[in-house]
Backbone as ProteinMPNN parsed JSONL, in Angstrom:
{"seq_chain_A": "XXXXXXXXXXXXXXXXXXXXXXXXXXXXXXXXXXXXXXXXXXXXXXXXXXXXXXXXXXXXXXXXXXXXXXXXXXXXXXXXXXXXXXXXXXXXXXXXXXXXXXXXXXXXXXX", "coords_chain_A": {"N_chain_A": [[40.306, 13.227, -28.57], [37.636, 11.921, -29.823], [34.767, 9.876, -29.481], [32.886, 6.994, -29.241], [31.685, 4.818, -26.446], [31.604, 2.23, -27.557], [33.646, 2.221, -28.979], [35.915, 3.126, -27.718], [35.925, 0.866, -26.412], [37.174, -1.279, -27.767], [39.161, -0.068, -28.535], [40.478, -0.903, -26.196], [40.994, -3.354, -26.483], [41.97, -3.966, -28.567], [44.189, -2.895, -27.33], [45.188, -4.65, -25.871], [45.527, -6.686, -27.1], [48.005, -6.747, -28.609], [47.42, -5.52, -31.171], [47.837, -3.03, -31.891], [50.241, -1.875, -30.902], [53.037, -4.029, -30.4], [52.951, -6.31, -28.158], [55.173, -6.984, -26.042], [55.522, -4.273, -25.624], [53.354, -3.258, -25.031], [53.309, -4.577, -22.799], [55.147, -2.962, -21.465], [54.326, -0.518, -21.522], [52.38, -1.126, -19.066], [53.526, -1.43, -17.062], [54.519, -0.438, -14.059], [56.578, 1.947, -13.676], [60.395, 3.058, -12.96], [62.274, 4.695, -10.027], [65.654, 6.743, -10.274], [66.558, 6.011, -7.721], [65.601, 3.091, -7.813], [63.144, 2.978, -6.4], [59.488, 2.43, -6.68], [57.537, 4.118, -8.8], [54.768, 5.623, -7.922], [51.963, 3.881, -8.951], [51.891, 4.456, -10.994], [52.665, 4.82, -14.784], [53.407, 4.483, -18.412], [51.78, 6.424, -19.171], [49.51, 5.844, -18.352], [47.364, 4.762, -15.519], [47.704, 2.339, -12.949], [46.612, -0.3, -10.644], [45.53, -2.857, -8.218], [42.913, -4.807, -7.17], [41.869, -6.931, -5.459], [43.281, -9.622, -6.02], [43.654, -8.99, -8.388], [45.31, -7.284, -11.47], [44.724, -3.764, -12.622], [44.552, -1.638, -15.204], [43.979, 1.576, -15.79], [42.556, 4.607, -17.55], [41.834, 8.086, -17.787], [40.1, 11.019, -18.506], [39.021, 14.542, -19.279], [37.235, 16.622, -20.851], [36.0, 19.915, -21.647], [32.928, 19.722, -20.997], [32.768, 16.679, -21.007], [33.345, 13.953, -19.523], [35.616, 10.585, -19.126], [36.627, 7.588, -18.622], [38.245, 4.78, -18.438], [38.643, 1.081, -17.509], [40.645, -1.944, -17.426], [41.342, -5.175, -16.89], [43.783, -6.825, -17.781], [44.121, -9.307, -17.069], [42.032, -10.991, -16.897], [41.271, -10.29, -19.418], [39.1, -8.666, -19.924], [37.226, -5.478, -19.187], [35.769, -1.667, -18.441], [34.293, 0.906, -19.934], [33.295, 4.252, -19.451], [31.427, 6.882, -20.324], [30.581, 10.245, -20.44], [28.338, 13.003, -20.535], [29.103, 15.271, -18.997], [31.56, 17.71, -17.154], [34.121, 16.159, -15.016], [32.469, 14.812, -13.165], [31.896, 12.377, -10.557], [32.847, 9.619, -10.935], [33.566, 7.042, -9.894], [32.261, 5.105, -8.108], [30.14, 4.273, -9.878], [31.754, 2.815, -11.671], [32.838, 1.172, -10.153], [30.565, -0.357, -9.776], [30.111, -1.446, -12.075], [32.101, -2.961, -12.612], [31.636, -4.766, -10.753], [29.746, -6.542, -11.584], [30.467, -7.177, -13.956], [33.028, -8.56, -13.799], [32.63, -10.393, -11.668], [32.511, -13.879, -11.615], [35.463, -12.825, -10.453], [35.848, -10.5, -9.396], [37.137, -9.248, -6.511], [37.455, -7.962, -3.556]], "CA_chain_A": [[39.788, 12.11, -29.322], [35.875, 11.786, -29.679], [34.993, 8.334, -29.937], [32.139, 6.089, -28.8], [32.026, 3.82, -25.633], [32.042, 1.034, -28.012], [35.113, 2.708, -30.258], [36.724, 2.882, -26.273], [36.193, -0.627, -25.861], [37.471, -1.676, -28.885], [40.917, 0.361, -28.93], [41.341, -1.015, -25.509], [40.789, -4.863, -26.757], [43.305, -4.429, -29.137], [45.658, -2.664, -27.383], [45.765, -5.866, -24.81], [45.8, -8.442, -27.871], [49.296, -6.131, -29.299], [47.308, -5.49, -32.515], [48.152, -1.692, -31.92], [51.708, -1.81, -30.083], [53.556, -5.017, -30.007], [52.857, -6.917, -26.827], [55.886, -6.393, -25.101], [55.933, -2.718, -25.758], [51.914, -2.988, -24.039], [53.796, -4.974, -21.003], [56.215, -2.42, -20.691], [53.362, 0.68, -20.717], [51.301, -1.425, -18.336], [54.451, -1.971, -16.126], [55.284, 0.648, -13.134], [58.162, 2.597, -13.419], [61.142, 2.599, -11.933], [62.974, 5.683, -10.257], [66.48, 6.33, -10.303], [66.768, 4.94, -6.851], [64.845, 1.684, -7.627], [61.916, 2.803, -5.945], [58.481, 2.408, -8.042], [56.398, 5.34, -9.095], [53.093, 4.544, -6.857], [50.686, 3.882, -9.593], [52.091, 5.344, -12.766], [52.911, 4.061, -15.764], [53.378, 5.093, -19.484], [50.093, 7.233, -19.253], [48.243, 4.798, -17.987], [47.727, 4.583, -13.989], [47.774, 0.72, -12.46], [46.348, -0.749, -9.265], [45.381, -4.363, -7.881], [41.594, -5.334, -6.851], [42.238, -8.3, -4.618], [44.818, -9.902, -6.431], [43.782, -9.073, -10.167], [45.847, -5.946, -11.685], [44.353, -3.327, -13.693], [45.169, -0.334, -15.974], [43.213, 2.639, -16.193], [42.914, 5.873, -18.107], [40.661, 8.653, -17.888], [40.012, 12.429, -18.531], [38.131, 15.545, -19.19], [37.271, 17.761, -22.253], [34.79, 20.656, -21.137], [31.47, 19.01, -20.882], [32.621, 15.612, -20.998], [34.36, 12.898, -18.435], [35.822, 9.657, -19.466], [37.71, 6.969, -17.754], [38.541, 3.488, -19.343], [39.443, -0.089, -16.677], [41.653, -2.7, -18.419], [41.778, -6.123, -15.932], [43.906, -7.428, -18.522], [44.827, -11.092, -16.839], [40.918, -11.091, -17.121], [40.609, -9.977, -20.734], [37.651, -7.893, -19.285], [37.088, -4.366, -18.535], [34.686, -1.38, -19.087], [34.291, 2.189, -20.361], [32.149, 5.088, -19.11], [31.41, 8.23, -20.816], [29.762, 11.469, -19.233], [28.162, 13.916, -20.791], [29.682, 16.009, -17.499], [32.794, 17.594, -16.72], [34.088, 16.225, -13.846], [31.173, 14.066, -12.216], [32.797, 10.966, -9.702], [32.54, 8.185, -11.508], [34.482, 6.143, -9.426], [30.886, 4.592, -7.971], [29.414, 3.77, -10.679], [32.789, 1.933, -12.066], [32.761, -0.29, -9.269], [29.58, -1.27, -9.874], [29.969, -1.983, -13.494], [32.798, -4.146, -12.872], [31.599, -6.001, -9.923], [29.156, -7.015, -12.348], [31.031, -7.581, -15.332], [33.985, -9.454, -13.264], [31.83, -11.644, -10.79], [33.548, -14.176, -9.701], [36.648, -12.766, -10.756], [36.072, -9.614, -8.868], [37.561, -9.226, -5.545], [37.401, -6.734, -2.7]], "C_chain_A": [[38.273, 12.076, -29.128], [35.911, 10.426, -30.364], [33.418, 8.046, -28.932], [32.324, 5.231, -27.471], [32.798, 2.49, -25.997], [33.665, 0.583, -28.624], [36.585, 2.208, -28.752], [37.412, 1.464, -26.216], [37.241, -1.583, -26.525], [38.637, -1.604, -29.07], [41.727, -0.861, -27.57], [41.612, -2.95, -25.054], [41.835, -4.949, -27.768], [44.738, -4.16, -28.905], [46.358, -3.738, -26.334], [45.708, -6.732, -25.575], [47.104, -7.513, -28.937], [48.684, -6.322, -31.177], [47.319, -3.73, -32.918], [49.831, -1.45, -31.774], [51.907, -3.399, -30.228], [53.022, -5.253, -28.538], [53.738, -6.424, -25.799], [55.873, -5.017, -24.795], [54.008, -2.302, -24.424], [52.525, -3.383, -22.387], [54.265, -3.884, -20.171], [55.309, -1.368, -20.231], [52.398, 0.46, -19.741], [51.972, -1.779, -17.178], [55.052, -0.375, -14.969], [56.767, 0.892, -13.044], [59.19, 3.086, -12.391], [62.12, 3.771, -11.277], [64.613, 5.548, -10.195], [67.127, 5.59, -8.877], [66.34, 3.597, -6.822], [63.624, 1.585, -7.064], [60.887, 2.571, -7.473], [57.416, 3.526, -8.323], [55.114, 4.817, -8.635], [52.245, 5.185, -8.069], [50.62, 4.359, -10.904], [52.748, 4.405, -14.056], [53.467, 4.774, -17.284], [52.078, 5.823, -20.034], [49.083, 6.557, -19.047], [48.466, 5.196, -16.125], [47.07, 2.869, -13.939], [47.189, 0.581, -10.767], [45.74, -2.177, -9.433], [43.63, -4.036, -6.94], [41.869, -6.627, -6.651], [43.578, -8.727, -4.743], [44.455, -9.985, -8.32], [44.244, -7.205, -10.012], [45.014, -5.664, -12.605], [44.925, -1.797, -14.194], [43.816, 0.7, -16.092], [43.902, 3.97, -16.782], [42.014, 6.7, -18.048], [40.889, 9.685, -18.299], [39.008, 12.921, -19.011], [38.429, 16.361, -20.069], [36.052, 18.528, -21.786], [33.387, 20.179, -21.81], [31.697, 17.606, -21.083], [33.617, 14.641, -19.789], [34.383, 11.546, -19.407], [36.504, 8.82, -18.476], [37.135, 5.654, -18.221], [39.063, 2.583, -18.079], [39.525, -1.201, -17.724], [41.992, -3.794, -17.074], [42.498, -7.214, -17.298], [44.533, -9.266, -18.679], [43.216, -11.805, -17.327], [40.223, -11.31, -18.45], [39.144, -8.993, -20.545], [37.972, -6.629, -19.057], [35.798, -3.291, -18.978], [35.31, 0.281, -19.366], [33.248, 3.052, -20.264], [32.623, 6.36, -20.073], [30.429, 9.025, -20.412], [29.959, 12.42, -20.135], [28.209, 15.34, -20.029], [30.635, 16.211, -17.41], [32.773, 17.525, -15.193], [33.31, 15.839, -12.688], [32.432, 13.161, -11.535], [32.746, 9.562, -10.281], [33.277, 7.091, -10.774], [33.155, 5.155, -9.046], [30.393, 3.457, -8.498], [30.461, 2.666, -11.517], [32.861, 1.247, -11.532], [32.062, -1.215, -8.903], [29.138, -2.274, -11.0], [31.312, -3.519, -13.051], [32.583, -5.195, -11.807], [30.234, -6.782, -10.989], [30.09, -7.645, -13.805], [32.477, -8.599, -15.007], [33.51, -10.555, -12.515], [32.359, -12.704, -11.553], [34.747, -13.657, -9.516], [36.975, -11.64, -9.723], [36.505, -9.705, -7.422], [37.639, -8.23, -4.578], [38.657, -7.275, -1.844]], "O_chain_A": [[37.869, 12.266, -27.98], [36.598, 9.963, -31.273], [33.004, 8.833, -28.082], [33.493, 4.846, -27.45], [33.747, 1.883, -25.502], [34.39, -0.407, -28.723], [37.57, 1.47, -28.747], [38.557, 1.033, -26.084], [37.948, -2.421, -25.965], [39.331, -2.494, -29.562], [42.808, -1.444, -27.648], [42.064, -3.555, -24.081], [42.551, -5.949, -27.828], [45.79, -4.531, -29.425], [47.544, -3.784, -26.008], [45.812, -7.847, -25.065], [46.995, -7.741, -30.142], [49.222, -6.945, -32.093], [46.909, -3.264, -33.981], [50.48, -0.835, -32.619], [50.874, -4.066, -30.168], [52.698, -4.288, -27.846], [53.389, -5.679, -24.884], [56.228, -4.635, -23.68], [53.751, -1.501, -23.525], [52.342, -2.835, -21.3], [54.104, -3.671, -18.969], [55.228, -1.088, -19.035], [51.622, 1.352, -19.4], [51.362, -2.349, -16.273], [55.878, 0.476, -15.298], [57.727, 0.296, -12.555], [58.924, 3.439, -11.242], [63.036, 3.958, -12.078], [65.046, 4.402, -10.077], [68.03, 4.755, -8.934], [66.665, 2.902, -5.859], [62.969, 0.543, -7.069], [61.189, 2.54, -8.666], [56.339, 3.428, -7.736], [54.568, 3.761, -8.956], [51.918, 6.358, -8.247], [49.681, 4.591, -11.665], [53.26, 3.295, -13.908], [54.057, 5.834, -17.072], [51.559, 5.723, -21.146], [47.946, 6.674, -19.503], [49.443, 5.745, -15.615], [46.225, 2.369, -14.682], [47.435, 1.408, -9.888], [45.475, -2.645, -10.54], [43.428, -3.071, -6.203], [42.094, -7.408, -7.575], [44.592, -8.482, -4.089], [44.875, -10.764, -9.176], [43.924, -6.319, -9.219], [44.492, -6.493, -13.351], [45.623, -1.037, -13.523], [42.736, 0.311, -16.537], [45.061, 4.374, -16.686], [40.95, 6.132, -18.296], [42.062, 9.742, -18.668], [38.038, 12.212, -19.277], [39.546, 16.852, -20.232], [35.053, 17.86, -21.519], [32.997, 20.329, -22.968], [30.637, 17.077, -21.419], [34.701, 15.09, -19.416], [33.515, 11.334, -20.254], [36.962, 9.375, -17.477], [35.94, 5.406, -18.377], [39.944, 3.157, -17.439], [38.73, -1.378, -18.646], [42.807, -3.399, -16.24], [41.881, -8.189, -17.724], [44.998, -10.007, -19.545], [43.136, -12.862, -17.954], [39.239, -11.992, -18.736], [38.297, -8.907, -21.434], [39.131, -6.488, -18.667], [34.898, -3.731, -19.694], [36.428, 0.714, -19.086], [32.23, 2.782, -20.901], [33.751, 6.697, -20.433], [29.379, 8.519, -20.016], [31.042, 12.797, -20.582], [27.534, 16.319, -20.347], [31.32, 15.192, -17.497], [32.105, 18.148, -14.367], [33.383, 16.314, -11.555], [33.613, 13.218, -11.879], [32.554, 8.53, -9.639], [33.522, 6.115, -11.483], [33.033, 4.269, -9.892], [30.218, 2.308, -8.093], [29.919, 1.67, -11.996], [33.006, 0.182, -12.132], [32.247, -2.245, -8.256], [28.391, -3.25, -11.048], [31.199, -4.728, -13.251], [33.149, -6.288, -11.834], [30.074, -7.959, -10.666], [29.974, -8.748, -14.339], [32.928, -9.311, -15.905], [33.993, -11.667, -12.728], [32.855, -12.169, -12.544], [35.281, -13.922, -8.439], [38.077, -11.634, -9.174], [35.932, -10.719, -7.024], [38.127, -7.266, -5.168], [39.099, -6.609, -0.908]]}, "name": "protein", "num_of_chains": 1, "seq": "XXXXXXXXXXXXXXXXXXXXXXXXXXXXXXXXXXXXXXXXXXXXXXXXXXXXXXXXXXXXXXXXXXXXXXXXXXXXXXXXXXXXXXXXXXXXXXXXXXXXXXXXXXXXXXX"}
């Protein structure tokens, strides 16, 4: 997909107001799965990966096309999140994501 930061932002504003997927159908890909013992897949999802920052959940997605990095956060109790793009394959962006959203979440954000 080649797309814009903004285009990013955009898909991933409607895919948390179910104007892409139904709602429920977003719950269910934003919901950790379940194995056949009942355990929970640590952190996986319907192609999404999930984790908790304090006590707010979020969804992420990312990847890599030679010469570029991406990775998308989704705090969707928040309605908030952000989107980086890298003209780099394979830089760390993890960093620089945690700086965007302690900014862009304040007060919400949590360590």
């Amino acid at each position: 997909m080649i797309a814009t930061a903004r285009e990013y932002a955009d898909f991933l504003i409607a895919v948390s107001r179910g104007q892409i997927l139904r709602k429920d159908t977003v719950v269910r890909m934003w919901t950790r799965q379940s194995l056949a013992d009942g355990s929970l897949v640590p952190f996986s999802t319907l192609g999404w990966a999930t984790g908790v920052r304090g006590t707010d959940r979020y969804v992420t997605h990312g990847g890599m096309q030679p010469g570029t990095t991406a990775v998308m956060h989704w705090f969707p109790e928040a309605g908030a999140g952000s989107v980086i793009l890298c003209n780099a394959e394979g830089p760390a962006l993890d960093a620089l994501q945690e700086e965007i959203l302690k900014v862009l979440l304040n007060p919400y954000f949590r360590r």
